[in-house]
C-alpha positions in Angstrom: 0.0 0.0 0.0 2.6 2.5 1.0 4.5 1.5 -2.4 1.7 2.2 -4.8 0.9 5.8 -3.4 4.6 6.8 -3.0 4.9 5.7 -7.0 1.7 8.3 -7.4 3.8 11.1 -5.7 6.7 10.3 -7.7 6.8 12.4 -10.6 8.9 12.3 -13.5 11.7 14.3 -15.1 10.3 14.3 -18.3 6.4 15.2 -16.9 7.9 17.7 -14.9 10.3 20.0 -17.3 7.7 20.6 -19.6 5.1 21.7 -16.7 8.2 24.4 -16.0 8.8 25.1 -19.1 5.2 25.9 -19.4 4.7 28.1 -16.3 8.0 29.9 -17.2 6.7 31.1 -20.5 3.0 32.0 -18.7 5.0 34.0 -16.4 6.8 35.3 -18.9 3.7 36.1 -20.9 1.8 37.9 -18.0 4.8 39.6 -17.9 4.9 41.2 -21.3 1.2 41.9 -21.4 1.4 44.0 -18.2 4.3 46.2 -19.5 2.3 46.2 -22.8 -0.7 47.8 -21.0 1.5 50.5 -19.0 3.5 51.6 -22.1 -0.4 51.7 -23.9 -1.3 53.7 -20.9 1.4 56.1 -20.9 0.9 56.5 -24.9 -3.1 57.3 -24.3 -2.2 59.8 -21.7 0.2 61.2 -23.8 -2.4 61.4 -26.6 -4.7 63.0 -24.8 -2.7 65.8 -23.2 -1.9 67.0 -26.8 -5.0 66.5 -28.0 -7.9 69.3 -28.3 -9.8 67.7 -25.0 -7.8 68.9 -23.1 -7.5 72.4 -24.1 -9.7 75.1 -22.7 -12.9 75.5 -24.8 -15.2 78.2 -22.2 -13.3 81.5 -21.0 -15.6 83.0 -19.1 -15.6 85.9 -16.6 -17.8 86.1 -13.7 -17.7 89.0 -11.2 -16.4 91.8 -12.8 -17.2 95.2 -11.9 -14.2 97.0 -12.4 -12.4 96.0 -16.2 -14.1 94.8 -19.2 -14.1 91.1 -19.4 -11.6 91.3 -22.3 -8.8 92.9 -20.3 -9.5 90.7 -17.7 -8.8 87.5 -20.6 -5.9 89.5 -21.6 -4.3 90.1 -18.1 -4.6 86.0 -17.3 -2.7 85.4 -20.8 -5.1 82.3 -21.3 -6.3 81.1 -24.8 -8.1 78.8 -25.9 -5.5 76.8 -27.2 -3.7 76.8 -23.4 -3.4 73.3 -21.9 -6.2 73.3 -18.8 -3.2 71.0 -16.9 -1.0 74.3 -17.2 -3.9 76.8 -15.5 -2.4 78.6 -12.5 -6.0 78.9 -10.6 -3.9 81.2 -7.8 -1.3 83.0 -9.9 -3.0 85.0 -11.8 -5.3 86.6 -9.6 -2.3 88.8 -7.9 -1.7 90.1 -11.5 -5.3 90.9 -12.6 -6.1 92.7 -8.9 -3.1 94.6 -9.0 -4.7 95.8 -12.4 -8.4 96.8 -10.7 -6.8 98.6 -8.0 -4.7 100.6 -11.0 -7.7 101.2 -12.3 -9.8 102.4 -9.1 -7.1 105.1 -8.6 
């Protein structure tokens, strides 16, 4: 009894180097496909940055009491063709008040 399960557990050479072949090259694969999917990732992001969706499409200026909306545009130096990654929310409001004060006085 004990010899017919040990020759069950008993597996060999030639069973077992194609089994590591086999889960080498899945390994291998799972690999590849993952850096595929990063560098297909980083292309798509890429992509999109330089595409028009991610451009600003709306200026628009709420607020505004002092300057015409225009100068207000023009004092913020943003286009429509500026990047809405490269948008500094907080610089350019010292700029634009230092402007309406200018103009108060």
């Amino acid at each position: 009894m004990d010899n017919n399960t040990d020759s069950k557990n008993i597996v060999s050479i030639e069973d077992r180097i194609p089994k590591l072949k086999h889960a080498r090259k899945k390994k291998a694969n799972r690999r590849m496909i993952s850096y595929i999917c990063i560098f297909f990732c980083l292309i798509s992001i890429i992509v999109y940055l330089q595409s028009p969706l991610s451009k600003i499409k709306k200026l628009a200026v709420t607020g505004n009491s002092y300057l015409t909306d225009q100068e207000i545009i023009q004092q913020s130096k943003l286009t429509k063709n500026t990047n809405i990654w490269s948008v500094n929310k907080k610089g350019n409001s010292p700029k634009i008040r230092k402007k309406i004060q200018s103009s108060k006085a």
